[in-house]
C-alpha positions in Angstrom: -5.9 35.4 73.6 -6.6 33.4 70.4 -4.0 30.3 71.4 -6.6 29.6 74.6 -9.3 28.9 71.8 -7.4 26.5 69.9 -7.6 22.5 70.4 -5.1 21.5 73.2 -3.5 19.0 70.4 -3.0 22.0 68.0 -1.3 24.3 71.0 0.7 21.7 71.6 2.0 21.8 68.0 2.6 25.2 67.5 4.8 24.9 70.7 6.8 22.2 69.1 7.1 24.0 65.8 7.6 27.3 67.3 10.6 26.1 69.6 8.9 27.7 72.7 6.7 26.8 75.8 3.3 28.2 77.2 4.8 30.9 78.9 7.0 33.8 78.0 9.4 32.7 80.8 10.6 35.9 82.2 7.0 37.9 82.2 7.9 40.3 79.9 5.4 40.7 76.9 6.9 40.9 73.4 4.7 42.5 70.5 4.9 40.1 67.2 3.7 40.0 64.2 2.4 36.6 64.1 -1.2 34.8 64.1 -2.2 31.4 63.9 -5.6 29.8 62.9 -7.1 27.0 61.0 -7.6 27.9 57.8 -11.0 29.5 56.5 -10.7 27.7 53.1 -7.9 25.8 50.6 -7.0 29.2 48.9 -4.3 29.8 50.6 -0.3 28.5 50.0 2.5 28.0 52.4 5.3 30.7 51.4 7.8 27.8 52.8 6.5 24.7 50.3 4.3 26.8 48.1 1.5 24.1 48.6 -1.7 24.7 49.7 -2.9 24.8 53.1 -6.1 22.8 53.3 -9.2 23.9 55.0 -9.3 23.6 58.5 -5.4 22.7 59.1 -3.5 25.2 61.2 -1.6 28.2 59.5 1.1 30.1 61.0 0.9 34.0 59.6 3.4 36.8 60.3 3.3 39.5 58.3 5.9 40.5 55.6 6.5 43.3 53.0 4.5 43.5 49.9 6.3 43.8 46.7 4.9 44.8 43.4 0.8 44.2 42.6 0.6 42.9 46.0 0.8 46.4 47.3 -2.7 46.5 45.9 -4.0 44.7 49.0 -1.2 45.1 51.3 -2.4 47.3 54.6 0.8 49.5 55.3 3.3 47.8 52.9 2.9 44.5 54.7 0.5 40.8 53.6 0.1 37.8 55.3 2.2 35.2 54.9 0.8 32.0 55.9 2.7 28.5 56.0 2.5 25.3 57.6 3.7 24.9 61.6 6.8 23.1 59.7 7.8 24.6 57.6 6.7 28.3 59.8 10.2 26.5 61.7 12.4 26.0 59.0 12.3 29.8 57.9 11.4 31.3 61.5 15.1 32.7 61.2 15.1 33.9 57.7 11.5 35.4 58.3 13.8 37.2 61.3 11.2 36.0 64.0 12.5 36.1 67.9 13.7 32.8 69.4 12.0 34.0 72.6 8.6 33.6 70.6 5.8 31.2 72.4 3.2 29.6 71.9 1.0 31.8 74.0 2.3 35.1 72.9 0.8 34.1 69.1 -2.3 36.5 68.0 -5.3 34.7 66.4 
């Protein structure tokens, strides 16, 4: 998956910030709507701090519903909504994410 591919510092992160481990713990495979990457570019802003997310810094997506002229772009009512690994942990309960999420179950 894409969490193999990225730098052991950066896994080790998104374990931190995601509250999980590397391994789903009880084998059972849970489908999310998460990815994480580096970022391609500096266009994009954290929906947690509303700053942008510099090139090359990991982002933490999961998909949410598009409301008004985002439905433009939206695929099937949902966007992207990146943020930093920090502040992806301060509103992993608002953004209704599972506690059971890890690291290694991310898409990306």
């Amino acid at each position: 998956n894409g969490f193999g591919s990225l730098r052991y510092e950066d896994q080790a992160k998104i374990k931190e910030k995601t509250g999980g481990t590397a391994s789903v713990g009880n084998g059972q495979s849970v489908s999310v709507d998460v990815s994480v990457e580096y970022a391609k570019s500096n266009r994009s802003t954290c929906k947690g701090c509303f700053t942008t997310i510099d090139k090359d810094l990991l982002r933490i997506g999961c998909l949410v519903d598009a409301e008004g002229e985002e439905m433009k772009w939206a695929q099937g009512g949902k966007k992207q909504a990146w943020h930093h690994p920090a502040c992806f942990k301060q509103r992993r309960e608002e953004l209704k994410i599972e506690p059971g999420l890890t690291g290694d179950m991310l898409n990306g």
